[in-house]
Structures are given as structure tokens and as C-alpha cells.
C-alpha distance (Angstrom), angle and dihedral (degrees) to the residues before:
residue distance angle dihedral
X1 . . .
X2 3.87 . .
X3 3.73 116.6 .
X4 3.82 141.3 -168.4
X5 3.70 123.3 -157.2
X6 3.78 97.4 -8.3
X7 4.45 85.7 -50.9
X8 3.63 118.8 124.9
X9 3.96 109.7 -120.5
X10 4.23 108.3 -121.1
X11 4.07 108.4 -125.5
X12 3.80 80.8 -122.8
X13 4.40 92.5 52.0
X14 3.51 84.2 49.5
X15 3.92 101.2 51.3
X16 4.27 78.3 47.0
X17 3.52 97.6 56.9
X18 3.70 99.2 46.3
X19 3.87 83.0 49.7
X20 3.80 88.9 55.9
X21 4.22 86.3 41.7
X22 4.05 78.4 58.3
X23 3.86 95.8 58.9
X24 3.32 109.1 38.4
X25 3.99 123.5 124.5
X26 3.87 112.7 -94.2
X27 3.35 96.4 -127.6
X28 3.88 95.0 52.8
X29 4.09 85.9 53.3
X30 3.83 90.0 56.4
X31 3.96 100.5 44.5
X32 3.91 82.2 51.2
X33 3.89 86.3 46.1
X34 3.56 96.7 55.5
X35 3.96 102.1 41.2
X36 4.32 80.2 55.5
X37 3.69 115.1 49.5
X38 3.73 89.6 -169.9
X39 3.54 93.6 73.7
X40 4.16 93.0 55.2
X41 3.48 101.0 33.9
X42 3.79 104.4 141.4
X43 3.90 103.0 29.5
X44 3.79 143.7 15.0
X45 3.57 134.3 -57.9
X46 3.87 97.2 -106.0
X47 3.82 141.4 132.6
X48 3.52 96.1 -108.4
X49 4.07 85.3 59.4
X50 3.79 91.6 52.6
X51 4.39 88.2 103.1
X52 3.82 95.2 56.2
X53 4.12 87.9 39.4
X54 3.81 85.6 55.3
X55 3.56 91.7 46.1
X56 3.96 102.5 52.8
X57 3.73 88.5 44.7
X58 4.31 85.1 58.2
X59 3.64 85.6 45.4
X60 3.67 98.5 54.1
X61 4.27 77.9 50.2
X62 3.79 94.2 60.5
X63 3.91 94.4 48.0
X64 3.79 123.1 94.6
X65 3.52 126.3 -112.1
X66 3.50 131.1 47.2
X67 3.21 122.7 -41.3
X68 3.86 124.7 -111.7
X69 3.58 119.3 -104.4
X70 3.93 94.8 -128.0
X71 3.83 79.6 65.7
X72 3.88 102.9 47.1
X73 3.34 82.2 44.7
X74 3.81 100.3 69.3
X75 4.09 92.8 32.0
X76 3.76 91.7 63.2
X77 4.35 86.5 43.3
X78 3.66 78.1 54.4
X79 3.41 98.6 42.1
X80 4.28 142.5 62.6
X81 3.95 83.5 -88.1
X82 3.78 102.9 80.7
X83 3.63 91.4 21.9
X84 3.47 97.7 53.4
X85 3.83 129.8 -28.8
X86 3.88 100.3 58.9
X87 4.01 85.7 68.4
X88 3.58 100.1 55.6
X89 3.73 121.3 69.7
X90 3.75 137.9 -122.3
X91 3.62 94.1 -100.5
X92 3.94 92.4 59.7
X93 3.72 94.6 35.8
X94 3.38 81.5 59.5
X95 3.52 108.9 45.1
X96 3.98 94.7 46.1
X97 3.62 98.3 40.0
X98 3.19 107.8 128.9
X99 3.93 93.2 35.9
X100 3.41 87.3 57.8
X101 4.06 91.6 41.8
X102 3.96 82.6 63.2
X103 3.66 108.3 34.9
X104 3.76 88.9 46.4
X105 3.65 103.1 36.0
X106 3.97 128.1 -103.5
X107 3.95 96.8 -100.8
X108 3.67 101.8 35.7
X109 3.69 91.3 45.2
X110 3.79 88.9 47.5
X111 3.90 100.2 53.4
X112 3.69 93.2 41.1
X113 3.77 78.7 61.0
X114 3.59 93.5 49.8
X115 4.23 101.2 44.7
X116 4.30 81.3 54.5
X117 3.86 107.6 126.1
X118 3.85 85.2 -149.9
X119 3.91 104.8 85.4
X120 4.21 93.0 -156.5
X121 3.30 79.2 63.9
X122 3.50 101.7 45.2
X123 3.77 88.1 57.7
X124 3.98 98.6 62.9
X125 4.28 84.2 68.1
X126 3.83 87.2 48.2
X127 3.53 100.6 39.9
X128 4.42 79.6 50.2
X129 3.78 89.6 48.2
X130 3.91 93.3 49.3
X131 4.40 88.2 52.5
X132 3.41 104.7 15.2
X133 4.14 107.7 -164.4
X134 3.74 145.0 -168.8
X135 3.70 100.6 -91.4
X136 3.87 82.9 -154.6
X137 3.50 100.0 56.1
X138 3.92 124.2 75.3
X139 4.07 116.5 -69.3
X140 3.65 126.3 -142.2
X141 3.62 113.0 -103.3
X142 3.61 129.7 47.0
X143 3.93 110.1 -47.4
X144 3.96 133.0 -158.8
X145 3.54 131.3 -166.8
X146 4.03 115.8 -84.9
X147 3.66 95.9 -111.8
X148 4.07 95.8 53.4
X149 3.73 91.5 52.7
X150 3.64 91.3 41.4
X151 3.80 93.5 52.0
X152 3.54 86.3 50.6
X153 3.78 100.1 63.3
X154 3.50 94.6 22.5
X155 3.90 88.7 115.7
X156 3.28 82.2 58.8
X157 3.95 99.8 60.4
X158 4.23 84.9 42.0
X159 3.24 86.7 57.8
X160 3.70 92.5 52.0
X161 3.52 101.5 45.9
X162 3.92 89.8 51.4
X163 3.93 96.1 50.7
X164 3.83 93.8 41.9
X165 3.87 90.1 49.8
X166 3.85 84.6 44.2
X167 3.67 98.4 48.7
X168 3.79 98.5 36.8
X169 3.97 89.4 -113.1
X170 4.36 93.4 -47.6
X171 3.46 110.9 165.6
X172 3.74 115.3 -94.2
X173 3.45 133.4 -152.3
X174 3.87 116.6 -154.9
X175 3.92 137.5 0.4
X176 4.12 138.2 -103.0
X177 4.15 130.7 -130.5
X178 3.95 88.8 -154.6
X179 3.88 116.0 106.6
X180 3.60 129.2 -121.3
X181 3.98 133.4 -136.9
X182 3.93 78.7 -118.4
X183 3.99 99.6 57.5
X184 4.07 93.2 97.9
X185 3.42 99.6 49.2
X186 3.82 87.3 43.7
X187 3.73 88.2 47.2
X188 3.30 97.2 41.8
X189 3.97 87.4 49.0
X190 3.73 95.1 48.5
X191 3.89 87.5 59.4
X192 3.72 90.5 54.9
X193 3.64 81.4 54.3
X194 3.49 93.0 44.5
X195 3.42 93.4 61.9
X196 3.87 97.3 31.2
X197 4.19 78.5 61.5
X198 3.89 95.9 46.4
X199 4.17 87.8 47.1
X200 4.02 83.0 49.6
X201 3.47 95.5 45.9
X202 3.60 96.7 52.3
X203 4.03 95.6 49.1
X204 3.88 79.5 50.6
X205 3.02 98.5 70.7
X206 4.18 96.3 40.9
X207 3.65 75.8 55.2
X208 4.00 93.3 50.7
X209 4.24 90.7 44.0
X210 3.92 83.5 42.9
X211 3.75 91.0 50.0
X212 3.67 91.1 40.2
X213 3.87 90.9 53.2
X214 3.94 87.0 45.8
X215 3.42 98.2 47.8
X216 4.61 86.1 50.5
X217 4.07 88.2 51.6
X218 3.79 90.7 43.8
X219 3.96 88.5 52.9
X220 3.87 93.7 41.5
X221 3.94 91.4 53.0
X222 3.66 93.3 43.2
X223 4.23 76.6 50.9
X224 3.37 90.1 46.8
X225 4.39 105.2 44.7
X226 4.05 83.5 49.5
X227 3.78 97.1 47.9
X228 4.09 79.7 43.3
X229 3.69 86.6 52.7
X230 4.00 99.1 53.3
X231 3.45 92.6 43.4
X232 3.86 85.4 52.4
X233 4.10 87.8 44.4
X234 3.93 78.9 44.5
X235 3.98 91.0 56.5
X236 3.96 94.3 40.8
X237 3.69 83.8 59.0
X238 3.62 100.5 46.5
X239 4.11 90.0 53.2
X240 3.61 86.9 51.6
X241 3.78 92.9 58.2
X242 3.57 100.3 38.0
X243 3.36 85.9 48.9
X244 4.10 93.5 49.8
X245 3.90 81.6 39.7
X246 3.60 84.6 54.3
X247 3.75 99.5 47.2
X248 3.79 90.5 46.7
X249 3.55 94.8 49.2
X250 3.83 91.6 54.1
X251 3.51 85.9 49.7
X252 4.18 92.1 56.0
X253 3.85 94.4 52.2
X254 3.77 89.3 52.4
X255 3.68 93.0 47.9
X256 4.60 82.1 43.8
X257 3.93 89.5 47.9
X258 4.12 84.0 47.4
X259 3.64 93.5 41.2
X260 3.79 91.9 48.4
X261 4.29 94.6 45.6
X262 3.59 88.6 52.8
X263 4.46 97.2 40.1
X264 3.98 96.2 81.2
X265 3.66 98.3 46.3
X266 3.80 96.4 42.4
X267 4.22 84.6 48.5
X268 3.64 83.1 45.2
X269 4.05 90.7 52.7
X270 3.79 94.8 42.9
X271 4.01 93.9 52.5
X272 3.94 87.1 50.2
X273 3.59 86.4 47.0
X274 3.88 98.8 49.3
X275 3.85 84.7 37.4
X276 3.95 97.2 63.3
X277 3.54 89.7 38.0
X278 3.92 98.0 58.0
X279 3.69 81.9 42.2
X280 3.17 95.6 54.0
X281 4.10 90.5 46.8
X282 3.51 97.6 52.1
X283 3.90 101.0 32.8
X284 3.77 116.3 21.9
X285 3.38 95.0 34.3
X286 3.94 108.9 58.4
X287 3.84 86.5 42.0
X288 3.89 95.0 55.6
X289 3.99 83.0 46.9
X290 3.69 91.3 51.9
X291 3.40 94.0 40.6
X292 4.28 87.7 51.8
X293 3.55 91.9 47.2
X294 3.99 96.4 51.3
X295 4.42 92.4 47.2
X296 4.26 85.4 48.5
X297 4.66 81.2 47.3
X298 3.92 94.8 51.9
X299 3.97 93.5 37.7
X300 3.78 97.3 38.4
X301 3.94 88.7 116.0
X302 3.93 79.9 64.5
X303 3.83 107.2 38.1
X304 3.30 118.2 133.1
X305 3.44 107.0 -115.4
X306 3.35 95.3 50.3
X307 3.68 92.2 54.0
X308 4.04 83.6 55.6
X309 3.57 95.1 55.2
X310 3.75 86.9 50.8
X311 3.86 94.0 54.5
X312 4.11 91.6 46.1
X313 3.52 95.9 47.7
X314 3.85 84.1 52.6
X315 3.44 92.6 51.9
X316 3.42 90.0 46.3
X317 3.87 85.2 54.3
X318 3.95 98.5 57.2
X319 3.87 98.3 31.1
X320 3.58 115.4 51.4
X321 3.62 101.9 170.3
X322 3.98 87.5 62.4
X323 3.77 93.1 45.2
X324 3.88 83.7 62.3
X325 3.85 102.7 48.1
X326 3.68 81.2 53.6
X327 3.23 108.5 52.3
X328 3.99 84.2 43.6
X329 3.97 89.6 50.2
X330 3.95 85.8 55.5
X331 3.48 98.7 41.6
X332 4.22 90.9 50.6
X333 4.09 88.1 42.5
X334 4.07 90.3 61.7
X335 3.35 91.3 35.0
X336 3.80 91.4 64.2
X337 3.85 85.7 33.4
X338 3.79 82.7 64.4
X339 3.99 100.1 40.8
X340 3.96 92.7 53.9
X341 4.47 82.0 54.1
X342 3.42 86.8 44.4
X343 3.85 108.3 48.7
X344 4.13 78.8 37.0
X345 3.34 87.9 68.9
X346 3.44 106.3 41.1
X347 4.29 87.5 54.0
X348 3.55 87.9 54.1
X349 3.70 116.7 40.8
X350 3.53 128.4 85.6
X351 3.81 106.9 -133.6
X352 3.86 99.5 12.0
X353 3.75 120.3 -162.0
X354 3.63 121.0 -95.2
X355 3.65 92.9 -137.3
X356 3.75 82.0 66.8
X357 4.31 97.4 80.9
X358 3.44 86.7 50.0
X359 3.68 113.5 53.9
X360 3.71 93.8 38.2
X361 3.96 86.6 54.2
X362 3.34 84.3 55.5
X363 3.76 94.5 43.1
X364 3.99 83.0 59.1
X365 3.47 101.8 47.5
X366 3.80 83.1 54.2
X367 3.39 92.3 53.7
X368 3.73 101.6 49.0
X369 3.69 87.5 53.6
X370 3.72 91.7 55.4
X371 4.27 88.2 48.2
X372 3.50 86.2 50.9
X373 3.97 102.9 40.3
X374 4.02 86.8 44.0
X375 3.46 96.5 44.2
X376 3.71 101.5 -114.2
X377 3.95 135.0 158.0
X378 3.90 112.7 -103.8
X379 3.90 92.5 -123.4
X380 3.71 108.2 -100.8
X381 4.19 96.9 -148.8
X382 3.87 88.7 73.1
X383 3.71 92.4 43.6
X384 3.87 85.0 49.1
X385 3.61 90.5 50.3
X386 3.66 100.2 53.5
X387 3.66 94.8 41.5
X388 4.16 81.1 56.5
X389 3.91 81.1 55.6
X390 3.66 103.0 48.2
X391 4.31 85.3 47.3
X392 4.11 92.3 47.8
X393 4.59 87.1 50.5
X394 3.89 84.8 59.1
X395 3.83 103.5 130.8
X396 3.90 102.4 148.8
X397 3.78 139.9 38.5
X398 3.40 86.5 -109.8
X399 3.93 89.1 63.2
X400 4.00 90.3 47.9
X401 3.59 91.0 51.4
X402 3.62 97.6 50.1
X403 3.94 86.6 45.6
X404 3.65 93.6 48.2
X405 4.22 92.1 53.9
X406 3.92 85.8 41.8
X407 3.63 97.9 56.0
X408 4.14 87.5 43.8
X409 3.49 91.5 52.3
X410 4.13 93.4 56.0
X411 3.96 85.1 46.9
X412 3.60 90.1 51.3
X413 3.72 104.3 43.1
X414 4.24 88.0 34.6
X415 3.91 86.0 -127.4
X416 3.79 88.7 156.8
X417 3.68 142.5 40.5
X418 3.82 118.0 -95.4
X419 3.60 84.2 -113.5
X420 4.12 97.5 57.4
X421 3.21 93.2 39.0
X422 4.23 98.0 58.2
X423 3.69 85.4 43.5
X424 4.24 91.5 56.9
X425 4.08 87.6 48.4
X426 3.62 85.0 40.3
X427 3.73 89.7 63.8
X428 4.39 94.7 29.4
X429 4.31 79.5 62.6
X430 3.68 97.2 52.1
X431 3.78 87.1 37.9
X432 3.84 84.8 58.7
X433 3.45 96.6 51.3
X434 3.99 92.8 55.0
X435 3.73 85.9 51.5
X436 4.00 94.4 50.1
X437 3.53 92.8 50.5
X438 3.64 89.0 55.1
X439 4.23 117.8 33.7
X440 4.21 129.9 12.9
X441 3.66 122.1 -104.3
X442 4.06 107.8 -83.1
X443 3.73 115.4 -135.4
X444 4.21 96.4 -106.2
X445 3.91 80.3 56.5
X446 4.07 96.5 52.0
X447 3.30 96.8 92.4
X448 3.79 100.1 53.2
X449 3.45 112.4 113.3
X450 3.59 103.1 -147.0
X451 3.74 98.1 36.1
X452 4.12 87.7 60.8
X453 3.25 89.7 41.5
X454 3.87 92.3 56.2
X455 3.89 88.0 49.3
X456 3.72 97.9 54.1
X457 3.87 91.4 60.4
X458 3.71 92.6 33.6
X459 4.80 78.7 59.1
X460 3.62 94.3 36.0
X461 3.85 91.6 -116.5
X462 3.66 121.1 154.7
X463 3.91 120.0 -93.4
X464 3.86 139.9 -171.1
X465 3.65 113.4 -142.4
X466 3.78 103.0 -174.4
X467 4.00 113.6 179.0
X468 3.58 134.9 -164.6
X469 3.85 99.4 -134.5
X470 3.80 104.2 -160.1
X471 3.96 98.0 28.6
X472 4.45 86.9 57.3
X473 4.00 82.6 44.4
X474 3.65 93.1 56.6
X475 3.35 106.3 37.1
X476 4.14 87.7 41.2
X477 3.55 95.1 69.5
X478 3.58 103.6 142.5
X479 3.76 88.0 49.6
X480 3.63 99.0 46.1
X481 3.79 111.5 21.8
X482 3.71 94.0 84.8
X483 4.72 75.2 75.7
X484 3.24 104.7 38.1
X485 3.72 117.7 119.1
X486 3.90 115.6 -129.5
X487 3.77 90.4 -18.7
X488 3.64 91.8 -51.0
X489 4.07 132.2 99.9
X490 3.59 109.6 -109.7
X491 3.69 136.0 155.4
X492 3.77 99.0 -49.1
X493 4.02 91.2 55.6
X494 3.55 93.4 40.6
X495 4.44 83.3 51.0
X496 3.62 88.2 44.8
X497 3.86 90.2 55.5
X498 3.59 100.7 47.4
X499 4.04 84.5 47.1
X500 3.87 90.6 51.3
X501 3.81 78.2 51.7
X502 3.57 102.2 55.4
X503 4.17 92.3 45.4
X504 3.69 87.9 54.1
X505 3.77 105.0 47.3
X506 3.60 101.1 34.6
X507 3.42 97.6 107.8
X508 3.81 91.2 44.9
X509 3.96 108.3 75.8
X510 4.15 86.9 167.2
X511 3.70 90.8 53.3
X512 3.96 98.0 92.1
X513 4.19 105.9 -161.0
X514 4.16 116.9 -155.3
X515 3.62 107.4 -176.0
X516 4.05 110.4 -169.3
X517 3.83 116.8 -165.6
X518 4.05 121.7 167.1
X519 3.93 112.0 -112.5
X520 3.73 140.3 168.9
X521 4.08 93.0 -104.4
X522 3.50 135.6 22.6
X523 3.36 121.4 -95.4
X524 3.87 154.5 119.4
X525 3.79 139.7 -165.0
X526 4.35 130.3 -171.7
X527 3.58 115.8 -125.0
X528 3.41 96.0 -176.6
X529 4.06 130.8 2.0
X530 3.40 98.4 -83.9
X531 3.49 105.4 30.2
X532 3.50 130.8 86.0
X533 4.06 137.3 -178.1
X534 3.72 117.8 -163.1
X535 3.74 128.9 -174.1
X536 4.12 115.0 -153.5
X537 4.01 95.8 -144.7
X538 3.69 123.2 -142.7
X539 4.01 138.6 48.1
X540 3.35 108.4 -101.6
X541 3.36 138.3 80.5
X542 3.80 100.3 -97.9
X543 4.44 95.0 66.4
X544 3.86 92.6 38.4
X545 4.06 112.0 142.0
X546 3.81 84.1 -114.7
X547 3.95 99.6 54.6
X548 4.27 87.4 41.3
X549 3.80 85.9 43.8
X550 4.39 94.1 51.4
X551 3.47 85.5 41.5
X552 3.74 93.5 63.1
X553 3.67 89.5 48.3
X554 3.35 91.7 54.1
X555 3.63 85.2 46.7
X556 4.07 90.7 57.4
X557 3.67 96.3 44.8
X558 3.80 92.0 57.3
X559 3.78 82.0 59.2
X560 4.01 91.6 39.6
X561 3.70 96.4 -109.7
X562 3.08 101.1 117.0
X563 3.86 99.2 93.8
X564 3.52 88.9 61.4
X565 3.80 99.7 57.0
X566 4.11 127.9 82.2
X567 3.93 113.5 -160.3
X568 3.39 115.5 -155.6
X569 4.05 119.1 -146.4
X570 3.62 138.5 124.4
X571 4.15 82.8 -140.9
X572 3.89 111.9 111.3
X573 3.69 104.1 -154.7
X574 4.02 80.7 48.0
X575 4.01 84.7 53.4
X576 3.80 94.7 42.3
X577 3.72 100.8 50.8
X578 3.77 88.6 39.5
X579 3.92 95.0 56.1
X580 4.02 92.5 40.7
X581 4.26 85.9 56.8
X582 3.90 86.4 48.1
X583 3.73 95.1 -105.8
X584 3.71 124.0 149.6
X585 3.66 118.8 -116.1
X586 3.68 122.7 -159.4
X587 4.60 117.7 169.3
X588 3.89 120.3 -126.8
X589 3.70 96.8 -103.0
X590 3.80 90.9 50.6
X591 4.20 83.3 48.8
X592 3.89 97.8 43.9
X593 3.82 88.5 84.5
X594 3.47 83.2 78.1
X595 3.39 95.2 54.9
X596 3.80 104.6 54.3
């Protein structure tokens, strides 16, 4: 962008000035020429050159930088500057402003301004360019009519018009208070002008309220051609759906004129239907049964169940030993035939007998000899459900203890299916939770990994959880089997233990959850604030979830966390490091409670 005394050059100033380059006399565009031999570089200094003159002058316009003083020198020759503005002073430039702004013109008046030497004065066009206004419309300050201000300086514009007609249009330096033989008729023609301007003013404005009103109906049929246009968007649409309404609805009498062909013959085939089949019911049928029931009469000799009890009694004959078991297998079949009537009735009576407890005690003890003598499993589900009522009388930490070493024992000795066994820690967790609501931890119950962990959620405190992904997936069967892939816990387990996860610590924001499974690359994502799943990376044995997941430990004891964290692994160097950095260590089937 061009500029003049440090002042950036407006797009529009610039389009101006080349305007002005445009109409300037020949003759001044060749005495310029000649004093720069930039400008005719390449040919002479003639008329016929005057177009290419013109245009390197533009050029030097449409450059950056500022412009050289050779050049502002013949713009402000050219321009109001030298023949006017540079000989009044700030004072009246400032007063008659906008007068001037409309007698002159808003861009001449404006680069004369600019080309000034003076810089005060310089500043008026900038100050103009900064807030351009309506030169019509009222200017802050204190305003007077055009013809007082004019009167006021109009020595000043004598004075001009003498020493430019006396100088041949020289450039001139300063003004003069004396009065001319010319000051009437330039007063006298400054009223005219005066007046002129008033007259202008006023149609100004009609124009302004005119414009105003214009510019209102131009908005409001601009309004109105794009409300036209939706509702004509509106309509387009509205075809298209009575159309597709159209099209459909053709399409549901055909399927009605189909529908009603086909109704009387499939009523017709659904009568003959139901017909043959009552038939069938009421006729056929009772005379195949009789029929059935006279061939089994005639060949009862050689029915087939009495053929059966011929061939058991005969093996009852030549092996005595099975005749027993037998018998025995009968006898203990109605004898729990008769228990289940018996221990019905009891449930459901009002005032049941007392002889009631006593023969189906004896009943049992019967039965548990038979079990024993035959060789049979004590059934495990009312084992299971005793066990369940032993855990649910806990009252003391005595109680939990004695649970706690119960419940190891059947996971040591594999007394009970996977299955039984979650469901008794299943009920020992929610049996802890009764208790925490209700007494502190004793000291003999300090050490119990699940019971502290229970009491730092029950306080709020903050926890680490860290798991061992794939050693709770493995030995978790019966809770995660049902997703393993070919017999082996892939993705879908490992999702349905971090989901287990998220369900079971949600209302635990202080419980912090690291879940460490073994993966091909290392990496880890949080699906929830305080839960995070890491993955160790690598085959061998130096990125295994267990090294990544002792690591971390070691990691929270350097920041003396690790008291407050419980790992949970069936691994033993997992447990041993663990318990030698003060960590708590708790085994999957103790944790699956959790899970359920």
C-alpha cells in the first residue's frame, strides 16, 4: 500500500489520485516529466508520450512504500493543496470543514488535505478517514451556518484569488487580512452559495429520509422473495409427499384388491381345515384309541412291559448284588418322594403336627444312610444353602473370621463347584457390607484384605485396586467362560471385566481401578475417571501384565501409596512382593463377590 508522509493511502484515495493523474494539463505532465528522468526513460518528452507518462506516474501509485517527494510534489500542484488549502490555516480548515467537504468535493478536498506539508493538517484527512461522516448531517462541536463562517474568512479567499491570478497559480505559502476590490462580489457570491448550500442541504436530507425509506422497502422485498422462496421450497416438498402419499396409496388398494381375491378361499381353506380336524377329534380319534387299546387286550401275554418285568426279575434271579441296589434305589426314591410331601406340609399348614420334626428327621437319617451305603453324592445345593445361612448369622468379627477361613478352605480343597463357591463369597461380601455399616474393624480383623477394603469405601478414603487381567479371567471361569473365545479369554472377557468394573465402582470416585492384561503393544485407555486398562506390550517375559503391573506398585510406594492399594492375583511372586511393599493382597475367588 502506497503512503505519503508515514499515512497509509485508502484503496479508494488511490483510485482518486490516479483519476486526478488522468486530468491533468499536458503541459504540467511534461514539466514534471523532464525534472524526473524516470518517468521518460526510453523516449522523448513529447505530447504524443503523455499516455505512458500518465501511466508510470499510476504505477509509482500502486507500489508500496512511501511515495517520493518529486511525486507528492506534483499531486498536490494538481490538487486543492497548492490551489487552495495550503493557504488557509488549521483554525479555518477546521471550522469550515464540512462546508468545504461539500463545496469542494469529499475526495478532492480529502487529498489536498493529505499532499499538505503541514502535518496538523495532514491529520484532519486522517482523523476523516479513521470516522468517515455525512458531511450533511450535524458535526460534533459547535456549528454555524455556512455563510457566517464564510464571511469570516472571506478575506482570506480574496486574498487567494488575487495572489493566484497574480502568480499564475505559484504555490503560496501563507494568507493576508487586507481586503481586495473583489471582496463584494466574492461576498456577495458566497451568499448565493450560502443559500445554494442551505437549498442543498435541505433536499439532502429528503434524499437521506428517501434513501432511508428505500433502503426499508429494499430489505422488506428481499424479506419478502426469501419468505416467497421457502414457501415455494415448502410447496416442492408437499408435491413430493402427496405424490409419495399417492404412490403408496395406490400401492395399498392393490395389496386390498389382493387381500380381498385371496379372503374367501383362504376362509374357505381354514373351515376345511378346522373341519377335518374336529372330525378327526371326535371320530378318528376315539376309534384309533379303541382300536389301540383292544391289539394291547388280545396281546397282553406279550406287552412290553410285561416282558420287561420278566427280564428284571430274571436278572434279579442270577445277580443278587444288583437285586439289592435296586430295591435300595427304590426304597431311597420314595423315601425322598415322601420327604418333599412331608416338609410340603409342614411349610404350609397352619398348626402343623409335632410328630412332623420327628419323622422327617428320621426320614433323613434314612436317607443319608442310603447316599452313603449306595455310594451317592450328598447334594451340594443344600450344603450351599446352609453355608449361605451360617454367612447371613454373622454378627461379630469372630463370625467373619471364621467365615473368611471357611470359604478358603473350600477354595483350597476344591470342595465346591466354581459356581457355589462365588455364590457363598457372593453372600460373605454383602454380609460385610451389613457389618460395616454397623461396627469398626476389630484388630484380629485388620489384616483382612477385603474387610479394609470395604472400610475405605465405606470413609471415602482413596484406594488402589490393581488387577491381574488374565490370571482373574482364568481362574473366573464360571463368571467369564460364557465370553471366552475358543475356550480362551479374549477381548470380549477382558470387555466384560472392565464392564463388571465400572458397575461396581461407580459409586466409588476414590476407588482408583488399574486393570493389567498382556497384549501385543503397549498401551492403555480410561473408560471412566478412575478407571484405567493397560496392556504390557510384547512376548516375552520382560512386558508381561505382571512385571508392568509390580512396576506400578513400585511406582506407588515411591510415592507412599502403596499401603493403600490391594492387588488381586492368584500369582505368588505377585503376592510376595506385594505384601513386602505393604500392599494388600486379596485372590480372585475372594474378589469375585464383586463381580456378581
Amino acid at each position: 500500500m502506497a503512503l505519503i508522509y508515514d499515512i497509509e493511502l485508502p484503496e479508494a484515495v488511490i483510485v482518486d489520485l490516479e483519476q486526478l493523474v488522468d486530468g491533468c494539463e499536458i503541459a504540467d505532465l511534461l514539466n514534471f516529466a523532464k525534472m524526473n528522468s524516470d518517468m521518460i526513460r526510453g523516449f522523448q518528452p513529447k505530447a504524443s508520450n503523455e499516455k505512458i507518462i500518465r501511466q508510470r506516474i499510476k504505477s509509482v501509485l500502486g507500489k508500496n512504500g512511501e511515495l517520493d517527494m518529486p511525486v507528492i510534489d506534483f499531486i498536490a500542484e494538481q490538487s486543492l493543496n497548492r490551489q487552495f488549502i495550503c493557504v488557509l490555516s488549521l483554525e479555518a480548515l477546521q471550522h469550515c470543514f464540512d462546508e468545504l467537504m461539500v463545496i469542494l468535493g469529499t475526495e478532492p478536498f480529502i487529498i489536498g488535505l493529505l499532499f499538505d506539508k503541514r502535518s496538523e493538517i495532514r491529520e484532519l484527512a486522517t482523523e476523516y478517514l479513521d470516522n468517515p461522516h455525512d458531511s450533511g448531517s450535524d458535526f460534533p462541536g459547535a456549528r454555524k451556518l455556512l455563510s457566517d463562517k464564510l464571511e469570516k474568512y472571506i478575506d482570506i479567499f480574496s486574498f487567494v484569488t488575487e495572489k493566484r491570478a497574480a502568480t499564475g497559480g505559484v504555490t503560496l505559502g501563507g494568507g493576508s487580512n487586507k481586503k481586495t476590490e473583489s471582496s463584494v462580489h466574492d461576498k456577495a457570491k458566497i451568499t448565493q452559495l450560502t443559500a445554494q448550500l442551505e437549498e442543498s442541504k435541505c433536499n439532502r436530507k429528503e434524499v437521506n429520509v428517501l434513501n432511508k425509506k428505500l433502503v426499508n422497502l429494499e430489505q422488506d422485498y428481499q424479506q419478502t422473495q426469501s419468505e416467497l422462496e421457502k414457501l415455494k421450497n415448502n410447496l416442492r416438498e408437499l408435491k413430493a409427499q402427496n405424490s409419495d402419499f399417492e404412490r403408496v396409496a395406490t400401492e395399498v388398494r392393490s395389496e386390498l384388491v389382493a387381500l380381498q381375491r385371496n379372503q374367501a378361499e383362504i376362509v374357505s381353506t381354514k373351515v376345511n381345515e378346522t373341519l377335518e380336524q374336529i372330525s378327526y377329534a371326535w371320530l378318528k380319534r376315539p376309534l384309533e384309541l379303541d382300536q389301540q387299546l383292544q391289539n394291547i387286550a388280545v396281546n397282553s401275554d406279550n406287552d412290553i412291559l410285561n416282558r420287561a418285568d420278566i427280564i428284571l426279575a430274571k436278572q434279579v434271579e442270577q445277580d443278587r448284588h444288583y437285586g439289592n441296589v435296586r430295591l435300595l434305589n427304590e426304597r431311597l426314591q420314595l423315601l425322598q418322594e415322601k420327604n418333599r410331601s412331608l416338609e410340603q406340609a409342614q411349610q404350609e399348614s397352619v398348626k402343623p403336627v409335632p410328630e412332623l420334626n420327628g419323622i422327617i428327621s428320621e426320614i433323613m437319617v434314612e436317607i443319608n444312610n442310603l447316599n452313603k451305603i449306595l455310594g451317592l453324592k450328598r447334594g451340594s445345593r443344600n450344603f450351599v444353602n446352609e453355608c449361605t445361612r451360617r454367612i447371613n448369622m454373622a454378627e461379630t468379627a469372630s463370625d467373619i473370621a471364621a467365615t473368611e477361613a471357611m470359604l478358603a478352605m473350600f477354595n483350597q480343597m476344591k470342595l465346591l463347584p466354581d459356581e457355589e463357591l462365588n455364590e457363598l463369597y457372593a453372600s460373605y461380601h454383602a454380609r460385610l457390607g451389613v457389618m460395616m455399616a454397623q461396627y469398626q474393624p476389630s484388630a484380629e480383623l485388620t489384616d483382612n484384605a477385603l474387610w479394609w477394603f470395604y472400610k475405605l469405601l465405606r470413609d471415602n478414603e482413596k484406594v488402589h485396586l490393581l488387577l491381574d487381567g488374565h490370571n482373574i479371567l482364568h481362574l473366573l471361569s464360571s463368571i467369564f467362560s460364557p465370553f471366552y473365545d475358543n475356550d480362551i479369554p479374549g477381548a470380549a472377557a477382558r470387555e466384560q471385566l472392565v464392564e463388571r468394573m465400572i458397575n461396581a465402582v461407580a459409586t466409588h470416585p476414590d476407588c482408583m481401578v488399574n486393570i493389567f492384561f498382556d497384549g501385543p503393544e503397549p498401551s492403555e485407555y480410561s473408560p471412566t475417571a478412575n478407571i484405567k486398562v493397560s496392556y504390557s506390550g510384547g512376548g516375552d517375559s520382560e512386558h508381561r501384565a505382571d512385571k508392568v503391573l509390580l512396576s506400578y506398585l513400585q511406582f506407588l510406594a515411591g510415592n507412599g501409596s502403596a499401603a493403600s492399594a490391594v492387588i488381586v492375583t492368584d500369582d505368588r511372586d505377585i503376592q510376595n512382593n506385594a505384601r513386602t511393599l505393604k500392599a494388600k493382597v486379596m485372590s480372585p475367588i475372594q474378589f469375585a463377590g464383586m463381580l456378581s
